[in-house]
N, C-alpha and C positions, 0 to 999 in steps of 0.2 A: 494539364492532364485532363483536366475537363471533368473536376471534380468542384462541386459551389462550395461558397466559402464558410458558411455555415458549416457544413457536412470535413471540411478539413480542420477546423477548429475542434469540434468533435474528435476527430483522428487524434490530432497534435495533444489534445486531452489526456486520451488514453494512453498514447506513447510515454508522453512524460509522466504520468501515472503509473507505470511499469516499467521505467524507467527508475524513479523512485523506491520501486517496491524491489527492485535488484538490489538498493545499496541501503535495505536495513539491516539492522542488525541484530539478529536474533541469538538469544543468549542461553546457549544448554545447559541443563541443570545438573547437581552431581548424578543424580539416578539413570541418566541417561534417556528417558523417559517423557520427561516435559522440557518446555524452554518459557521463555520469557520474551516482552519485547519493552522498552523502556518507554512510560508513558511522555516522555520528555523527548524522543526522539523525529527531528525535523522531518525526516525522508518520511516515516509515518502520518505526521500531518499534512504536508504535502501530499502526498498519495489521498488521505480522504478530503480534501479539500478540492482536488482535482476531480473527483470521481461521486462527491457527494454524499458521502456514507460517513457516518457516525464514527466516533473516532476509540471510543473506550469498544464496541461491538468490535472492528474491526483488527484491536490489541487481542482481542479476544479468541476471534477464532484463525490468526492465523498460529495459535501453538495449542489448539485443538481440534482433533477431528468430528467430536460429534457436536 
């Protein structure tokens, strides 16, 4: 495809990074309101381990908007 290898590694990174980030699992709470995401949960560290970002920041704001 005539893409360098470097620059596909990158790619295949963020794929399966988003990849990951499809099959968490996120838990709503009774208020309907907030959720939750299990700090124990594999696809989560995977996902920041792929991607390099902190892993309690990133429990964080994916079940808050601000």
């Amino acid at each position: 495809v005539g893409v360098k290898e470097s620059h596909q590694m990158t790619i295949f990174r963020i794929i399966g990074a988003i990849l990951h980030l499809g099959n968490l699992e996120i838990q709503g709470e009774r208020d309907g309101e907030t959720c939750s995401v299990s700090s124990e949960d594999e696809h989560l560290r995977s996902f920041c381990v792929l991607l390099g970002v902190e892993h309690s920041q990133m429990q964080h704001w994916l079940c808050h908007r601000k």
